[in-house]
C-alpha positions in Angstrom: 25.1 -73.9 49.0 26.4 -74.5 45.6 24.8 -70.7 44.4 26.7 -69.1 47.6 29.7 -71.3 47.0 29.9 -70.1 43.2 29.5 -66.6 43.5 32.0 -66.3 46.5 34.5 -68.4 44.5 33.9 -66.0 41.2 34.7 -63.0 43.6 38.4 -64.3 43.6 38.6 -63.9 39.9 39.8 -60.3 40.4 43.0 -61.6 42.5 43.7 -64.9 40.9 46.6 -64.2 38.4 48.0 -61.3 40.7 49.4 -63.0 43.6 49.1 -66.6 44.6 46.3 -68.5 46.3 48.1 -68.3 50.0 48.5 -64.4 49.4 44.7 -63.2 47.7 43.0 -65.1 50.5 44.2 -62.6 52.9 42.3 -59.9 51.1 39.5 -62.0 50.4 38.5 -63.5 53.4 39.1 -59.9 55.5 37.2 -58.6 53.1 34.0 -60.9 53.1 34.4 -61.0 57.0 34.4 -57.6 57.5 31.2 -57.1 55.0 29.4 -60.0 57.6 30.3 -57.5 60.5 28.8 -54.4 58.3 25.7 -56.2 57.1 24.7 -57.5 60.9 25.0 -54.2 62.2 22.5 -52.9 59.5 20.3 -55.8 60.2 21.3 -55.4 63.8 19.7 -51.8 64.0 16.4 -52.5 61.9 15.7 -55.7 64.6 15.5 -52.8 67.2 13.6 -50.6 65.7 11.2 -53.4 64.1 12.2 -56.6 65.6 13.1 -59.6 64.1 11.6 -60.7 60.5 11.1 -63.2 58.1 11.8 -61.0 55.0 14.1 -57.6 55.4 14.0 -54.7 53.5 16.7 -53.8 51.1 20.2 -52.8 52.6 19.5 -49.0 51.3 16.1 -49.1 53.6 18.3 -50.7 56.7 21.4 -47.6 56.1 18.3 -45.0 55.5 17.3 -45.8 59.2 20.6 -46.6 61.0 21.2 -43.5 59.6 18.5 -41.2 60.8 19.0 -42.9 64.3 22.8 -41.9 64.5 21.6 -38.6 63.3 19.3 -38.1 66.0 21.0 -39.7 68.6 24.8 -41.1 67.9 25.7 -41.8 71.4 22.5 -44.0 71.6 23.0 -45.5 68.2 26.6 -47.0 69.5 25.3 -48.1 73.0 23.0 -50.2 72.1 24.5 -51.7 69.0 27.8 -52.1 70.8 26.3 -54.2 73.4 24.2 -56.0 71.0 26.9 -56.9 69.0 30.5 -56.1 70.4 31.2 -53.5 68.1 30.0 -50.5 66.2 31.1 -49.7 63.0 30.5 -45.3 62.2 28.4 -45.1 58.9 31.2 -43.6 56.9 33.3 -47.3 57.4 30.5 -49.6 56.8 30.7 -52.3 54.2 27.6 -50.2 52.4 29.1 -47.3 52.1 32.5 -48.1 51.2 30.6 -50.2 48.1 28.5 -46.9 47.3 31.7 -45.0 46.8 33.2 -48.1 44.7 30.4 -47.7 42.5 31.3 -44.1 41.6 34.6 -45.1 41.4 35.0 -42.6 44.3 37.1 -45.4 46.9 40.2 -45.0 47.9 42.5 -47.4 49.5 42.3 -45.2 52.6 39.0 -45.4 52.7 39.4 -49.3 53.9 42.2 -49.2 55.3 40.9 -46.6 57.9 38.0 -48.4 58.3 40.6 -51.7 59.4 42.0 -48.9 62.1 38.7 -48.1 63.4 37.0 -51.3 64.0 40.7 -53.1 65.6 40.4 -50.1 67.9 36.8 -51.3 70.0 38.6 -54.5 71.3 41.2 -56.9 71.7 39.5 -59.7 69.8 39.4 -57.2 66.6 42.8 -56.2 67.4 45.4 -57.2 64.3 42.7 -59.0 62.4 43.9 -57.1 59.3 47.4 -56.9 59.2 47.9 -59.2 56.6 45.4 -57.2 54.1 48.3 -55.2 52.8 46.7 -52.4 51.4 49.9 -51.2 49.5 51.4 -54.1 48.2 52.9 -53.7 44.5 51.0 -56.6 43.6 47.7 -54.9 44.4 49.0 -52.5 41.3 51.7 -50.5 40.3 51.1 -47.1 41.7 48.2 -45.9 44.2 45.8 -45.7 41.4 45.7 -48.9 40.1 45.7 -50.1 43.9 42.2 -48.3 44.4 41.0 -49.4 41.1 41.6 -53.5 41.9 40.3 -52.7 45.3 37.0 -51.3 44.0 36.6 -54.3 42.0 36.8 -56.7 44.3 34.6 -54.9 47.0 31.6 -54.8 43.8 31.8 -58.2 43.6 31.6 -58.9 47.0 28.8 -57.0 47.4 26.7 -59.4 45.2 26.8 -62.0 47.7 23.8 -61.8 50.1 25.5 -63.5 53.4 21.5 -63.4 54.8 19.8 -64.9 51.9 20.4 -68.7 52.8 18.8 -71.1 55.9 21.1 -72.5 57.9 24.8 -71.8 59.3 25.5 -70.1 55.6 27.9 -67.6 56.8 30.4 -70.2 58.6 29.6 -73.3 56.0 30.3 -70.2 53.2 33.5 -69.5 55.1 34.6 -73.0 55.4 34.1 -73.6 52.0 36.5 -70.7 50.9 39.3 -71.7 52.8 38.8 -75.3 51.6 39.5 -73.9 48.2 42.1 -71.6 49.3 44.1 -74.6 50.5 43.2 -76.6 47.2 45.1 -74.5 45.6 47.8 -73.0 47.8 49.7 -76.3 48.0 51.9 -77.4 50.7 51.0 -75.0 52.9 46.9 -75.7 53.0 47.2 -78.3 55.4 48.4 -75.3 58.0 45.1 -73.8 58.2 42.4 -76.2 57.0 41.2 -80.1 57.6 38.9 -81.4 55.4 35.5 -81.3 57.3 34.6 -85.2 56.9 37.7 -85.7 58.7 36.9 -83.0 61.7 33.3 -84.7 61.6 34.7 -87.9 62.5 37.0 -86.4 65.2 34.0 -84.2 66.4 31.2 -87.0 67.0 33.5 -89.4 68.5 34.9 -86.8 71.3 31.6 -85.7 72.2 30.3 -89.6 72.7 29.1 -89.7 76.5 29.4 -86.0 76.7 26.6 -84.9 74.5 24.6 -83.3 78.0 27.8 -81.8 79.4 27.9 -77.8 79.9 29.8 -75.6 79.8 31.5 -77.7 77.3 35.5 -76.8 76.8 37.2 -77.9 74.0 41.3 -77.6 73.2 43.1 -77.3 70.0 46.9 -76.8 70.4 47.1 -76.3 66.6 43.7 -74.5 65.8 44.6 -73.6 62.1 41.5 -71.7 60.7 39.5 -73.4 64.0 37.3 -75.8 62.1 38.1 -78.9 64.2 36.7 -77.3 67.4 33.7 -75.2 65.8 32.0 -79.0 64.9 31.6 -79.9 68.2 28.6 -77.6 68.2 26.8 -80.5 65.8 27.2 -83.5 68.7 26.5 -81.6 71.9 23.1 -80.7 73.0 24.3 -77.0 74.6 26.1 -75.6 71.6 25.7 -72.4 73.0 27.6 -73.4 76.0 30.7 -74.7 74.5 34.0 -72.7 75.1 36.7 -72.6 72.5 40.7 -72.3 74.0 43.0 -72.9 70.7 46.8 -72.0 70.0 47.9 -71.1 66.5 52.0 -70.6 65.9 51.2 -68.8 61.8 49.7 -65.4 63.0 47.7 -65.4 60.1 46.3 -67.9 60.6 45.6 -67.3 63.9 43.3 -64.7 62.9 41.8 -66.4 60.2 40.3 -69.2 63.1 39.7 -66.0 65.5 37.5 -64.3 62.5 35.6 -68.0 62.1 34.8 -67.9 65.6 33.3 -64.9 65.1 31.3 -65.9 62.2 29.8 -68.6 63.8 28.9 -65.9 66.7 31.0 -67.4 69.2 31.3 -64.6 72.1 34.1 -63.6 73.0 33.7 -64.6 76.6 33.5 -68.0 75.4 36.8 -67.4 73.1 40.0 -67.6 74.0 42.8 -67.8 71.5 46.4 -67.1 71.5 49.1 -67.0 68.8 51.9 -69.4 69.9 54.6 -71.9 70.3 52.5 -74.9 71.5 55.7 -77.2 72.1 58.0 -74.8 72.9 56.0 -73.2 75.9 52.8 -74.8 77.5 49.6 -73.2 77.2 47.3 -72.6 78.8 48.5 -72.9 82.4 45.9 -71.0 84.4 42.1 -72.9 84.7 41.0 -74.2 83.1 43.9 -76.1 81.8 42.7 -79.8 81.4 39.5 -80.1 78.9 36.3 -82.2 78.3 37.4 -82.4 74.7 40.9 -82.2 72.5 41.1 -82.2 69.2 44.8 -81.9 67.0 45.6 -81.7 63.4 49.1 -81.0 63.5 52.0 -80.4 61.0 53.3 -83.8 59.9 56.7 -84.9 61.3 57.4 -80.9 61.9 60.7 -80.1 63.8 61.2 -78.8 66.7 64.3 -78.6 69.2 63.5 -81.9 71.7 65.6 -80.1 74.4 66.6 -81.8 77.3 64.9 -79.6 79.5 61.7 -80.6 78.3 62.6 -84.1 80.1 61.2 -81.9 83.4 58.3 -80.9 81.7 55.2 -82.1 83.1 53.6 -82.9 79.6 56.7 -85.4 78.7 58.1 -86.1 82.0 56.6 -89.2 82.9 57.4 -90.6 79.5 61.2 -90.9 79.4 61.8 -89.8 76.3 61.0 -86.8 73.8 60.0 -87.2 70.4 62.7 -87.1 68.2 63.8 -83.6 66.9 62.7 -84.3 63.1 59.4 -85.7 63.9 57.4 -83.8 66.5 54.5 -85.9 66.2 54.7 -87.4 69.4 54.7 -84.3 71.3 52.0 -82.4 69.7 50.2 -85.7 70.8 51.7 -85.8 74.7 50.6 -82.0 74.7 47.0 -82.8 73.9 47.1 -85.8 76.7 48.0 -83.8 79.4 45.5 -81.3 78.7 42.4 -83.4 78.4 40.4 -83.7 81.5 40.2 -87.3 83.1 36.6 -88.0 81.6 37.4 -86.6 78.5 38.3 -87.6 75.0 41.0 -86.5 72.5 41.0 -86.9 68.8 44.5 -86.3 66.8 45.6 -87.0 63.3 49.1 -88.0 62.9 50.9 -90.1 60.0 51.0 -93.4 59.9 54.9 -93.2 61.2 53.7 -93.0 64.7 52.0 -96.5 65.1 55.5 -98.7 64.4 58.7 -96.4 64.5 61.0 -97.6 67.1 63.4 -95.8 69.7 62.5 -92.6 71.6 59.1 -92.8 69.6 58.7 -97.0 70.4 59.4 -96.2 73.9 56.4 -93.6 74.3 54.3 -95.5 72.2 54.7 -97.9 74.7 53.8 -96.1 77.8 50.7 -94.9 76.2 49.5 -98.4 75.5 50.6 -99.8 78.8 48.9 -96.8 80.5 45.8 -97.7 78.4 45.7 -94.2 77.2 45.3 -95.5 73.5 41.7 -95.9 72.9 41.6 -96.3 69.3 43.5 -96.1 65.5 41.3 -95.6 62.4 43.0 -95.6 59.4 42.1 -92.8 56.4 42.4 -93.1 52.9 45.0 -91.5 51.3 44.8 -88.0 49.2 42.1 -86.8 51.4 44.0 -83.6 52.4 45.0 -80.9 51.1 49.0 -80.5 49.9 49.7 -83.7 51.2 48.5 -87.2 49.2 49.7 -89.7 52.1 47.1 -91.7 54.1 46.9 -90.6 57.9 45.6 -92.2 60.9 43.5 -90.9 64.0 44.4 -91.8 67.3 41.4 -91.9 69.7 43.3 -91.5 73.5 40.8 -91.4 77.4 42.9 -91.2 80.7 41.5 -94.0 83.1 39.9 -96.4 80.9 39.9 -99.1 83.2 41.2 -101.5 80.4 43.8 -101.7 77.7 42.8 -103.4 74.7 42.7 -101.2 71.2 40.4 -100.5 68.7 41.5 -100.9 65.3 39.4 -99.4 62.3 40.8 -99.5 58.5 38.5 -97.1 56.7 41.5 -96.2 54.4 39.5 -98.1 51.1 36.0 -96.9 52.5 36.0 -92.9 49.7 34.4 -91.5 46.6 37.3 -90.9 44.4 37.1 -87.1 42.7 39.1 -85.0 40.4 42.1 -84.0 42.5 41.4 -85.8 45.8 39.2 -88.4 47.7 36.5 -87.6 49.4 34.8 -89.6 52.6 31.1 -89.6 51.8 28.3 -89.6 54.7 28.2 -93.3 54.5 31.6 -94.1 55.3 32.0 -91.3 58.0 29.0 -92.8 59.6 30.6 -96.4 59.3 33.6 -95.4 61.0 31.7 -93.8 63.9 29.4 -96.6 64.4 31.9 -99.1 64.4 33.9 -96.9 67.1 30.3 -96.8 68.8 29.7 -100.4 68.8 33.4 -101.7 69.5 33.4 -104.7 68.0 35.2 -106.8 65.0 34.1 -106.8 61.2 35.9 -109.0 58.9 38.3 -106.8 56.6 37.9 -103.8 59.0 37.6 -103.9 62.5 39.2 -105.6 65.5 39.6 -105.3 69.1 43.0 -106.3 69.8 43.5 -107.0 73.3 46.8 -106.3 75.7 48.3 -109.4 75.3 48.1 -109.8 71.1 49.7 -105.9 71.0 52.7 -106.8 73.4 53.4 -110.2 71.1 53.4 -107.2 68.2 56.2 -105.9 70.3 54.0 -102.8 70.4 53.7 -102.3 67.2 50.4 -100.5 65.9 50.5 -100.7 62.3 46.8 -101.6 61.5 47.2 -104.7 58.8 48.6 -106.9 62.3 45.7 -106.5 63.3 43.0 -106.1 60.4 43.6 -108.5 57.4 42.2 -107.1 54.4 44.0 -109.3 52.1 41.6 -110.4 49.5 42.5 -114.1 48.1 42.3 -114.8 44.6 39.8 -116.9 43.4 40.3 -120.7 42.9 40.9 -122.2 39.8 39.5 -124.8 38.6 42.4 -127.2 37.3 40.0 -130.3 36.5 37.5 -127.9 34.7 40.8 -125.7 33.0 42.2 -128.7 31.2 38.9 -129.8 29.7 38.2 -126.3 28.7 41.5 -126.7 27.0 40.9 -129.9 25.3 37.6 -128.4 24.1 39.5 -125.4 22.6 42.2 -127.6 20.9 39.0 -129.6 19.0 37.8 -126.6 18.0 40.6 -124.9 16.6 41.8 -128.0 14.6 38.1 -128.0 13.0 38.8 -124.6 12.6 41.8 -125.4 10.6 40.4 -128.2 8.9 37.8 -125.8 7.5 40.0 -123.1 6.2 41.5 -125.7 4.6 38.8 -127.1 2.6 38.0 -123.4 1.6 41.6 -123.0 0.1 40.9 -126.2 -2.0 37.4 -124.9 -3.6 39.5 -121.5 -4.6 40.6 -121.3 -8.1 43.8 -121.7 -8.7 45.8 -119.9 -11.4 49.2 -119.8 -11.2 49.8 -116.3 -9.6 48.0 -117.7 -6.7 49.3 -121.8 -6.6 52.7 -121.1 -4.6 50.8 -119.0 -1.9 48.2 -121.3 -1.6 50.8 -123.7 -1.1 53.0 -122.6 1.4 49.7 -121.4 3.3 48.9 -125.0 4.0 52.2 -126.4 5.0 51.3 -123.7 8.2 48.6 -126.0 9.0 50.0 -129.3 8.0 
């Protein structure tokens, strides 16, 4: 990936220094998705004249003979493709053609921007994927020309990258990758829209334990960002092609960066459905199916949101009491996620390390969980993992019906490959952590079951070093052995002395040199 990886990340170069990280990957990432869409129908229509193939020809032989079939037969052409595919993109507003112009220098921002029109036009799940590629933004260029000219640019470098050329899930690894680098360098704001995919691994594997041979398969995230955290699932289940993805996004953009992953990884729409919303402040969804085999939640730290009293009647906090406090949602992203999972399922959230002690209306929820047995398990991450944010987080594991109560604790937080500007959880320690969730047992200095009994002397309190000690005592000393070692020292010092004495004697002595010589050994005398 490291080829793919570099040349995608050079196509940025055009951007960088215009506009900001969290504004050029709007461009960028519409852009390369909407070459992926271009390119697969090309391939798409040589497969039906051909079939499939090891090695294609050239993208000018694929547009020679989509071309000559439109030609001949348009309405044909479109049929097929569009059921093949979901879409149809006209010849004039492919990815190929639009780079042919560029090459002349011909393209205009039109050009694009009516091809944007055209394909949001053949179905809902297209519909508003571009607005945030502002075509006439100032900081684009100055005046229409300029516009076209950065434009062009970028879509020649683009049009290096072979999206086909790799084994493997390229495309969505590719796209990944890109918004993990976004996010490295957009700042606060990364975190929004991308979790580090060690940590959506970890999440991943240990939701689908006992479900691997479920299908369909339906999995929730009430804060989808780009989507990541539910695409993984795919890896542990043995019907990928059976799992159904239900996510809600609040940012509209990225909302449709996770509905243009989905795509990527050739999700079908059927088996898609998304929707740009409030997740606290209305539930969703209500109609089936409603409670999942699988959620999975990375939401905003300690967000805010209002903690009316009318969501005392709501049947995702009712039954708790109390609502999370008005500056730390945390809580209720969480109770959201609970009362949608399915009793046999599994839910995976990361939260900050807040949630496992603070007291009052958080203390008294905390508290209903763990009596309900709802709290399955907390594994603690090292910190500086994500990005924009350097503090440590936590996962909470959480079942309905568990038939017990005791809690799983796993500090993995000193288990990372430090790097440049962040840590990194290697292979190893993500398969450490899963095993030891696997295997449910204690390991000195990082796991430990803690029964009912040990948590409620904790008055509740979940803060993982009560319950994993990995306090590392000094080593002994010697006192017996120190004081001869000492003694031996003072021997050899005065010997030491006694020598660098004898050698001031033997000097010659003229009398330039008798007073220093003197006064040098009344410091040893």
């Amino acid at each position: 990936m490291s080829e793919l990886n570099n040349q995608l990340w050079a196509s940025a170069d055009i951007l960088r220094g215009k506009m900001d990280a969290s504004e050029y990957k709007n461009y960028l990432l519409g852009l390369i998705f909407y070459k992926y869409l271009s390119d697969q129908e090309l391939r798409a229509v040589y497969e039906e004249e051909h079939g499939k193939i090891s090695e294609y020809p050239s993208r000018d032989e694929q547009f020679t003979g989509l071309l000559e079939w439109y030609n001949d037969d348009a309405a044909n052409i479109k049929d097929i493709i569009s059921k093949k595919l979901g879409y149809f993109i006209e010849p004039d507003y492919l990815f190929y053609t639009l780079r042919k112009k560029a090459a002349e220098y011909e393209l205009q921002i039109s050009d694009l921007q009516d091809a944007f029109i055209e394909l949001g036009r053949q179905g809902e799940h297209f519909t508003g994927l571009f607005d945030d590629v502002d075509l006439t933004s100032t900081k684009l260029g100055s005046n229409a020309q300029q516009r076209n000219v950065t434009i062009t640019e970028v879509i020649k470098a683009l049009d290096e990258i072979d999206l086909f050329g790799h084994d493997g899930d390229v495309i969505g690894d590719a796209y990944e990758y890109l918004i993990g680098q976004f996010a490295a360098g957009a700042g606060k704001k990364a975190g929004e829209f991308y979790t580090p995919q060690a940590v959506s691994k970890i999440i991943s594997e240990i939701v689908s334990i006992g479900q691997e041979n479920t299908a369909p398969f339906h999995i929730y995230d009430p804060a989808m960002g780009s989507g990541s955290l539910m695409l993984n699932i795919r890896r542990f289940v043995k019907n990928p092609m059976k799992v159904h993805y239900h996510g809600q996004e609040l940012n509209t953009t990225t909302y449709n960066l996770a509905r243009m992953n989905l795509i990527l990884h050739n999700v079908e729409h059927s088996q898609m459905r998304l929707r740009n919303g409030d997740t606290l402040d209305e539930d969703w969804p209500t109609d089936e199916p409603y409670l999942f085999n699988a959620v999975v939640m990375n939401p905003p730290y300690s967000a805010v949101w209002s903690a009316d009293d009318k969501f005392l009647s709501d049947s995702r906090f009712e039954r708790f009491g109390k609502l999370a406090p008005k500056s730390k949602a945390d809580f209720a992203f969480l109770l959201h996620g609970f009362y949608h999972l399915n009793e046999k399922g599994t839910m995976g959230i990361v939260l900050p390390h807040g949630v496992l002690f603070r007291g009052a209306a958080e203390g008294t929820i905390r508290k209903t969980l763990l009596e309900m047995g709802a709290i399955d398990a907390v594994i603690g991450l090292p910190s500086n993992i994500f990005y924009g944010t350097s503090i440590p987080t936590v996962v909470l594991i959480l079942k309905k019906n568990r038939g017990n109560r005791d809690v799983l604790f796993i500090d993995a937080s000193k288990d990372f490959e430090k790097q440049k500007n962040q840590n990194n959880l290697r292979s190893e320690d993500i398969q450490k952590i899963v095993d030891t969730y696997k295997n449910r047992g204690d390991i000195p200095k990082y796991a430990h079951v803690a029964d009912f009994e040990e948590i409620v002397s904790n008055d509740y309190n979940l803060n993982i070093p009560r319950y994993v000690d990995t306090f590392e005592e000094e080593e002994q000393i010697d006192i017996v052995a120190l004081s001869r070692e000492m003694v031996d020292l003072n021997l050899q010092i005065k010997q030491n002395e006694a020598d660098f004495l004898s050698l001031l004697d033997e000097l010659a002595v003229t009398d330039e040199t008798k007073e220093i010589i003197e006064a040098t050994k009344r410091i040893f005398v």
